[in-house]
N, C-alpha and C positions, 0 to 999 in steps of 0.2 A: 615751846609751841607744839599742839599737837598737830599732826601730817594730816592730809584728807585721808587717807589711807587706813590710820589707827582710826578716825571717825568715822568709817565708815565699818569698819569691822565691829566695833559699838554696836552701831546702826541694827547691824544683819543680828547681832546676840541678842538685841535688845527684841526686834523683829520677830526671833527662832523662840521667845519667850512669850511672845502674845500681847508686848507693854507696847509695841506700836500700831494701832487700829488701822490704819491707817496705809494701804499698799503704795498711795504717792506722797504721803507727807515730804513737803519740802525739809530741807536741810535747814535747822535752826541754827542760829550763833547767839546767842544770849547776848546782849546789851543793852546798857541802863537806858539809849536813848530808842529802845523798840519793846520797849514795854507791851504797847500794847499789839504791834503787831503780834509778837509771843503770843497773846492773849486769844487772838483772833485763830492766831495757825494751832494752837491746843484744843480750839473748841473743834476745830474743823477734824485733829487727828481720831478724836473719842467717838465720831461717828461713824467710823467704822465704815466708811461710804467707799465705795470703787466707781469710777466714770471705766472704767476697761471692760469692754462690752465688742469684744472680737466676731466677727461674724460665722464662727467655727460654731458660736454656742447654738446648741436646739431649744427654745423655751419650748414647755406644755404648760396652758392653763389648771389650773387643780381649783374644781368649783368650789369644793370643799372650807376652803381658804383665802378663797380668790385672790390667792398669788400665783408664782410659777414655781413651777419646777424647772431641772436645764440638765443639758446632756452637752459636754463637750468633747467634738472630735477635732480639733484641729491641730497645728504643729506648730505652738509654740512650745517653749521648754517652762516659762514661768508663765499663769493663769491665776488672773485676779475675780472670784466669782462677783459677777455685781448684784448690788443688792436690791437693784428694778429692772423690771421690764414695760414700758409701756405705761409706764405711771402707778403698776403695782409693783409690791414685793415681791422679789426672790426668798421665797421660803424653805424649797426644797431640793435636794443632791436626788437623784434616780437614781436607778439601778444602774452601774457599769457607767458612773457618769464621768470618770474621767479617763478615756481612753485613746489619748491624745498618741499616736507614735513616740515622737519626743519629749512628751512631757515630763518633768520632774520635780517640782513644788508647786503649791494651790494653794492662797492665801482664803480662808472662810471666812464672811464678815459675819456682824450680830443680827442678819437676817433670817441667817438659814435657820430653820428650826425642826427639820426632819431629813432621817432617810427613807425615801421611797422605794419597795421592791423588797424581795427573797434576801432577808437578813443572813443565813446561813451561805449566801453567794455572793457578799458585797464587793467592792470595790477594786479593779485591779488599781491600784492606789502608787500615789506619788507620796513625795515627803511634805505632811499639810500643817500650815498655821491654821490658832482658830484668832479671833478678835477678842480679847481678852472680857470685852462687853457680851462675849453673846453669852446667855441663859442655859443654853443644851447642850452645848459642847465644848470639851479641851481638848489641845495636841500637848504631846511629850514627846521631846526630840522628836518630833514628825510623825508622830501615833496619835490617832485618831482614838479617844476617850469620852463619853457621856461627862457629862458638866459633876456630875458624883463621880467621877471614876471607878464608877460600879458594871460598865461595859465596856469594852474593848473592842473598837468599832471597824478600826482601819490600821491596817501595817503596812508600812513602802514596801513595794514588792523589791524596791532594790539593797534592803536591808540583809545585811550577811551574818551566820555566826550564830550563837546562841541567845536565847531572850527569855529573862525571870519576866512574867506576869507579877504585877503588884496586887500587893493582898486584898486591895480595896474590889478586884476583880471578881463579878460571878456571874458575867455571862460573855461568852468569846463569840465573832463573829466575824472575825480579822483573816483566817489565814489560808484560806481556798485557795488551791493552786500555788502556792508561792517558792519560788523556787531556788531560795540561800538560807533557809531556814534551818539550820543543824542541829538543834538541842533548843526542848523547852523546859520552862518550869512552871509546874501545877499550883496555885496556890492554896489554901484551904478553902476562899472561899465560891471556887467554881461549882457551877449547878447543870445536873442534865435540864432536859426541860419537862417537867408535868402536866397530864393530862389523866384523864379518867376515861373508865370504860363505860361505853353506852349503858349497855346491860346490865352491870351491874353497879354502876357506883364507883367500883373500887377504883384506887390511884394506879394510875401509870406513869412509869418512869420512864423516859426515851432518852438512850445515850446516844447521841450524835458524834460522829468522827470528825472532832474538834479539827485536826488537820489533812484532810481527806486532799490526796494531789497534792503532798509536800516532799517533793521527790528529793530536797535534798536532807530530810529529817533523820535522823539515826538514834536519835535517842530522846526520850520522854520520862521527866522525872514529876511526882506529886507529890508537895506536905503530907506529913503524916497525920496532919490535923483532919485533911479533909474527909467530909464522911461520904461522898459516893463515889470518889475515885479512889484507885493505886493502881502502881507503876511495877509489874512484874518481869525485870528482864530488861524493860525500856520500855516496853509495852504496854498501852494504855488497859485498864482492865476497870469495870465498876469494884467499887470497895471489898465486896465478898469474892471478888476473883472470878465469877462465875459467866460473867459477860465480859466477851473482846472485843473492846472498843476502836482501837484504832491500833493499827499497827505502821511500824516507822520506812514510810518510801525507800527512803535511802538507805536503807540497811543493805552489805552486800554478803548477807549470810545466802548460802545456795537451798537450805533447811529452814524449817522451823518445825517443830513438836509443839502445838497447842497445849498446855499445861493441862493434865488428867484432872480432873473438877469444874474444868470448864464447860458453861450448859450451852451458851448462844455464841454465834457471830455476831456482833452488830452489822446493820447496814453499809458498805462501802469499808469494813475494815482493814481491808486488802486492798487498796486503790493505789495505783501506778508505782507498783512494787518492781520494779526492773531486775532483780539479782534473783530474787525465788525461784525456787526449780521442783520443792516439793515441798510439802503440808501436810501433816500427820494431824490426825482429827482423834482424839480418846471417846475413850465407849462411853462418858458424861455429856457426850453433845446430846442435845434435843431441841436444838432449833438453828437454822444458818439464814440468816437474810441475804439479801443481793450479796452477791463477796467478788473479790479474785475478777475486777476491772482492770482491764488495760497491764495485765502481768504475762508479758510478753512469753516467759522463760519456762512458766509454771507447766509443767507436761505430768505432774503424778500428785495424784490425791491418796494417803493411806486411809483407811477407816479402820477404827480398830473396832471393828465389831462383821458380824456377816449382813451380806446384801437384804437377807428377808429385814432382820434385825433393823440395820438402817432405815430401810425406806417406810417401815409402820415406827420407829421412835425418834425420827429426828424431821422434823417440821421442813416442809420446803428444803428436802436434801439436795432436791433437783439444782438448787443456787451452788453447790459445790461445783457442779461442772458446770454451767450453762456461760461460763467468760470464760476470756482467755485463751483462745483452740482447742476450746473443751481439753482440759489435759484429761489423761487416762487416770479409773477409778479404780483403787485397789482395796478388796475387802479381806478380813480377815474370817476366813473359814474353819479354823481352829481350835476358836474358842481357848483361846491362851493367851496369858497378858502380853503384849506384843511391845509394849513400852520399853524401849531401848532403856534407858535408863532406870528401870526397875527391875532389870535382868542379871544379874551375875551368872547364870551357867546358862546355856542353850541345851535343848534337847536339840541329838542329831540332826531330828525330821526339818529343825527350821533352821541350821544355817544358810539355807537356798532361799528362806522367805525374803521376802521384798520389801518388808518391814526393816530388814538388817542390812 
């Protein structure tokens, strides 16, 4: 005889799989003289319906749809979203819609059918089922996936340790802030995102810092397949090396040397860097976006070039220092390769430099 115990650990796998629709489905026993109850409690599991309708939850109308959206702030640890409000559908998760204290799993039924809000800031997120009926959306092991597994929607923030991205992957939107996240893997088929310039027509490519506020990330690896990323170092870089896209929170080097050929910062590439103390910038920079948020440590910027030089060939230098307690700017007045590591002998004059 099996235990209630082993059936129920069933239950939770079968559950953690998306094969029970169904957050209160009763405990079934199969036998020949309940036939049709069976029958009755199957149709009821496939609709994916929740009666748990907590008073924690915020509905908003969405005219658009005329369903709701919902926002829950309350303190349970499990949250069954329901799939009415008021004799309409729940169609929609908001932004930052589960921010419950204690919360730790959220079953999705086959209602929900969008998220609402700033995709690149979604969810501080619990471990989520989807309803194995719904149309937009899957979970794997508690990740939140588009129904193609072509997005990567939602990661438990209490996920620890390293995580492969699966190939069917090419657009991330998962990992803002999260703070166990030690080593990723880039798959082939991630994509910046595209846009074009007014004026002219032409394509723009916009690298975004996939894991911006991942304070405990230390290392970043990408396919060789892929064509707009690589991994220099650990370091996120677009495929020609020429753009720095994200650099790893958690690292506790007290240094970094920017790679000579690199043109841009990306946006936030430096975000909540805690061990950094200084930044060596090569005479290849000509553009820095917003950088060097929230890096507590950071007190010295080298520039390997001089001050005039700087400030007319690198776009918005002013972002080198404007975070951080402004650390102090140091330029190279010289005019000599100052790159520590393309040095073998020193001239006298510069074992005092501050590049050394």
């Amino acid at each position: 005889m099996i235990s209630w115990g082993y059936k129920r650990q069933a239950k939770l796998k079968r559950r953690s799989r998306g094969e029970l629709c169904s957050p209160e489905s009763p405990q079934v026993r199969p036998k020949r003289l309940h036939v049709l109850f069976l029958s009755v409690v199957l149709l009821f599991m496939t609709s994916c319906s929740s009666k748990n309708q907590p008073e924690e939850f915020e509905f908003y109308h969405l005219e658009q749809s005329d369903g709701y959206g919902f926002i829950y702030n309350g303190d349970a640890v499990h949250v069954d979203v329901p799939t009415e409000h008021k004799g309409k559908p729940v169609v929609a998760v908001m932004l930052f819609a589960f921010s419950g204290e204690f919360l730790e799993s959220v079953f999705i039924p086959d209602s929900i059918t969008e998220i609402i809000g700033s995709r690149s800031h979604t969810l501080p997120t619990p471990y989520i089922t989807v309803c194995e009926n719904n149309a937009n959306f899957t979970a794997i092991d508690g990740i939140l996936f588009s129904k193609d597994m072509t997005a990567l929607l939602a990661y438990p923030e209490n996920k620890r340790g390293d995580y492969i991205i699966p190939d069917s992957v090419e657009e991330i939107y998962a990992f803002f802030n999260h703070q166990y996240l030690t080593g990723v893997y880039i798959p082939a088929g991630i994509k910046p995102v595209f846009g074009y310039y007014e004026e002219t027509g032409e394509e723009l490519i916009i690298y975004r810092n996939l894991f911006m506020n991942c304070t405990a990330l230390i290392n970043i690896e990408v396919s060789e397949d892929n064509p707009y990323y690589t991994a220099i170092d650990g370091v996120l870089f677009s495929k020609d090396g020429k753009i720095l896209v994200s650099y790893p929170a958690g690292r506790q080097d007290a240094e970094y040397i920017i790679p000579d050929g690199t043109e841009a910062i990306e946006r936030s590439a430096f975000s909540r860097v805690a061990a950094l103390e200084t930044v060596r910038v090569p005479r290849s920079m000509t553009r820095v976006e917003s950088n060097f948020f929230d890096c507590p440590l950071l007190t010295r910027i080298y520039v390997d070039m001089n001050e005039e030089d700087a400030m007319n060939d690198i776009q918005q230098v002013h972002n080198l220092w404007n975070r951080s307690n402004q650390p102090q700017m140091i330029y190279n007045d010289t005019d000599l390769d100052l790159n520590p590591e393309s040095q073998t002998e020193l001239p006298d004059i510069m074992t005092d430099s501050p590049f050394y």
